[in-house]
Steps between C-alpha positions, in 0.01 A plus 500: 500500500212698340535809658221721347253210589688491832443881573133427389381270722736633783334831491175364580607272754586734721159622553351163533789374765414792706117430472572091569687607796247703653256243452684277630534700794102414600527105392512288843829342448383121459295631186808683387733148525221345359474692176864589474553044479193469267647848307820271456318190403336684269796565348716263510186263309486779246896543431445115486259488231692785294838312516407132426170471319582858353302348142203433679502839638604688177215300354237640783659890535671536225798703643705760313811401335658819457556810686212721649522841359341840430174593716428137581819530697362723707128406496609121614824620732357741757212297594714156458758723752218613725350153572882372577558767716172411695571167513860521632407781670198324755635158494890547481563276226678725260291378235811413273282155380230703428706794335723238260147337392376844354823585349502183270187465448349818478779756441678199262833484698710188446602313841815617543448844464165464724735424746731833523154754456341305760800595730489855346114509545543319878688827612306756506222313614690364776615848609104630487378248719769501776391835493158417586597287770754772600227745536248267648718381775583109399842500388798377721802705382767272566334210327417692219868620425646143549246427274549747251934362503389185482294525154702805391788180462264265416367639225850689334576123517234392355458721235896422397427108480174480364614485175748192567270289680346269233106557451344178631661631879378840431165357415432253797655778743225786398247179582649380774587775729162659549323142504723464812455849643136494441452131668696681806273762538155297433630217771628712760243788517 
């Protein structure tokens, strides 16, 4: 975990989570599946390109290859954090494809560790938002708290066995799992 780049991009998340949730709030709710399956698509195409034709893209964007730092941390992490947070925040997708996509490429943060500061940054943000849909009226309590035990596991789990699951799985999961989600949401609208 990077946890200066972390703090960063968390800050500014949380403004942009609570601004994505109140937009959110006046999106008619077909639009808002809509977007939040083409938001995953999205992403799951671009973690795709990034992890398996990664020379292509170096070739094309030229991504960083070592750590972000000084101003440029902070020039390229609040706005990175605020257009997270909006996008989590008004579509509910937590934006972790999104988030690990600027932290290697732009803020030059190998996989792994792209992994544990997207958790870190996936907090706050998370918290900011729920608190948009708190205060606007569109969060069910109970669902929210199983929720919140169910990933609270998930991810302590996850975050002790990344490391020992080899790459290749770690690669075609990040791909797979929002190319699934994503088809969900786009067919079932």
């Amino acid at each position: 975990m990077v946890v200066k780049v972390g703090a960063i991009i968390g800050g500014g998340g949380v403004a942009g989570a609570l601004l994505g949730a109140a937009v959110s709030d006046h999106m008619p709710s077909d639009d808002l599946s809509f977007m939040t399956g083409l938001m995953i698509l999205s992403s799951a195409l671009i973690l795709y390109v990034k992890l398996y034709h990664a020379d292509w893209l170096n070739h094309h964007l030229h991504g960083r290859r070592t750590l972000l730092t000084g101003r440029k941390l902070y020039i390229y992490g609040i706005p990175t954090g605020i257009v997270s947070g909006f996008l989590a925040g008004a579509f509910g997708i937590g934006a972790a494809a999104y988030i690990q996509i600027a932290l290697m490429v732009i803020f030059g943060v190998p996989l792994l560790q792209s992994i544990g500061t997207c958790m870190m940054i996936i907090l706050p943000i998370s918290a900011s938002g729920g608190l948009g849909y708190l205060a606007s009226g569109h969060l069910d309590m109970w669902i929210f708290l199983q929720t919140l035990a169910g990933l609270t596991v998930g991810a302590w789990m996850g975050a002790k066995m990344t490391h020992l699951a080899p790459l290749p799985l770690l690669k075609a999961s990040i791909v797979a799992l929002p190319t699934i989600g994503g088809g969900i949401m786009m067919l079932f609208h």
